[in-house]
N, C-alpha and C positions, 0 to 999 in steps of 0.2 A: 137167256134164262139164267136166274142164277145159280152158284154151283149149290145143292143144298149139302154137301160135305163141307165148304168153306161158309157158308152161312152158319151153321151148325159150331165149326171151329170159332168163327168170331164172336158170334154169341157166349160161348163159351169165354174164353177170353175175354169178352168186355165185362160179363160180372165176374171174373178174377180181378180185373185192374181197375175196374171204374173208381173205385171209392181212393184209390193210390196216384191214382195218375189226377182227379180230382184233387187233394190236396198239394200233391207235386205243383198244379198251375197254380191254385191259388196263394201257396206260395211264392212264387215265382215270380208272376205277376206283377205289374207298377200296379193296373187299376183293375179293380173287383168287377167292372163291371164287363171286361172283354172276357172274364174266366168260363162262359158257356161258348162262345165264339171259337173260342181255343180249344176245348174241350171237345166240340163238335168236330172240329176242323182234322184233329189229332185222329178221331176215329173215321172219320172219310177218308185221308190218306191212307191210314193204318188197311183197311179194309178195300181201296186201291189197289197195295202193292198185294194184299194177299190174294187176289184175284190174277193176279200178274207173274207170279215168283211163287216159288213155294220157300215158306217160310219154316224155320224151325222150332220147335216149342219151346226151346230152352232161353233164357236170357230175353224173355217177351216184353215184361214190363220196364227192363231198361233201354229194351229197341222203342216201346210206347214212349220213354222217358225222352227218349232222344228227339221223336220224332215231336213232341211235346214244345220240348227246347227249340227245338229249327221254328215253330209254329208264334213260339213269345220271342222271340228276337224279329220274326218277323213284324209282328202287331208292333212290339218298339220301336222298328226305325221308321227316321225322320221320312223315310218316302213313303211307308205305308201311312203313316199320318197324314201326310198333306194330300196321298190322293183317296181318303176317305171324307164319308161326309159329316160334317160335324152334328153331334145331337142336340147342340144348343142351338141349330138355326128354327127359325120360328116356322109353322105348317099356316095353312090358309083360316086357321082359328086363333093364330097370335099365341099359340105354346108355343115353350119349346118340343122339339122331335123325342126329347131324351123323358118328359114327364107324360109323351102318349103310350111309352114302353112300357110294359107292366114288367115287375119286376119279378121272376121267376124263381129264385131264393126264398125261402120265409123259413121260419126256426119256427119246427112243429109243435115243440114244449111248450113253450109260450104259448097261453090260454089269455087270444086278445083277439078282438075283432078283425078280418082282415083287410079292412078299409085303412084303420091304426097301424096295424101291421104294416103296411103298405108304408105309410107316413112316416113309421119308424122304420124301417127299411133303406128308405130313398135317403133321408137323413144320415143315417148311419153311412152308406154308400158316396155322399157327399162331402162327407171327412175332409179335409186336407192332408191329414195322415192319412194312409192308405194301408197303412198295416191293421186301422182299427177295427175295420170292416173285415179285413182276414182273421183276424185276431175272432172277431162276435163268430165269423163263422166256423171254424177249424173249432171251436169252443163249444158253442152253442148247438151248431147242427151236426156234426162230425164228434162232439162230447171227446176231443181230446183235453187231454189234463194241461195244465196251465205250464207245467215243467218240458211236456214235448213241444208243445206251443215255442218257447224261450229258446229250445235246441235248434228246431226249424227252422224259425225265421231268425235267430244270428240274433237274439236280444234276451234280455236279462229278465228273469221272471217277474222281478218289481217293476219291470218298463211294462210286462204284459198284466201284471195286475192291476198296476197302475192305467192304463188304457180300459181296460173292464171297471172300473170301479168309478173312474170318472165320468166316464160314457154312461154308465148306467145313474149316476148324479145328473149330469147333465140332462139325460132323459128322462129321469121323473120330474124334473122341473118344469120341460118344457111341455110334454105329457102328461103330465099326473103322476101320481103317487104308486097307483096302480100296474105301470110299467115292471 
């Protein structure tokens, strides 16, 4: 059974950290699209040890940070790569694995249908740059300013304006106007 005093503590804790330890991965992060993987993974351990150890309240979100970090260097090496499965292999309908996922992220301001949405999403997420899909999100859905943005992620604010302003070019063109 669980403890409901440690149930209660983590609960606690995770909407202290959740929205920090969020952009901590997605920054972090090569690809946007393992940042709920990492994220989950971060609080199963995390909620693991607290079951296990007693833990102290001070210095939490840089023990989450940590435990974060152990979590993206894992997803990065070459061995967890090759013994995962890829989402480009095709299912018994000739997709690929990666366009049966729905895509769990959507930017709520945005007044678009969420079929579109969807379209614009998986696009954006298909970047070759992988900072630009950090960049729409830490922005768009997280409404950080374009100057913490630049600090974050180690780039210069006309690289992060410049990535918003062409993306968003790029995607009324190939969406419409209305984007």
């Amino acid at each position: 059974m669980v403890d409901q005093k440690n149930l209660k503590k983590f609960n606690k804790i995770y909407d202290e950290t959740y929205s920090d330890i969020l952009k901590f991965i997605i920054i972090k992060i090569q690809n946007i699209n393992d940042v709920n993987d990492i994220l989950q993974e971060t609080y199963i351990t995390f909620w693991t040890l607290l079951n296990k150890k007693e833990i102290e309240n001070k210095n939490l979100k840089s023990y989450l940070i940590g435990i974060a970090l152990n979590k993206i260097k894992k997803h990065s090496s070459l061995l967890y790569k090759l013994n995962t499965l890829s989402l480009f292999n095709l299912n018994e309908k000739g997709k690929e694995l990666i366009e049966t996922i729905p895509a769990e992220i959507d930017i709520e301001n945005l007044i678009i249908k969420e079929d579109e949405w969807n379209q614009i999403w998986n696009y954006i997420k298909s970047k070759k740059d992988q900072n630009i899909p950090k960049i729409f999100y830490l922005h768009y859905k997280l409404e950080i300013p374009i100057k913490k943005i630049s600090e974050e992620l180690n780039k210069s604010e006309s690289y992060i304006k410049n990535c918003i302003y062409r993306t968003l070019k790029e995607l009324s063109e190939i969406f419409g106007k209305g984007v």
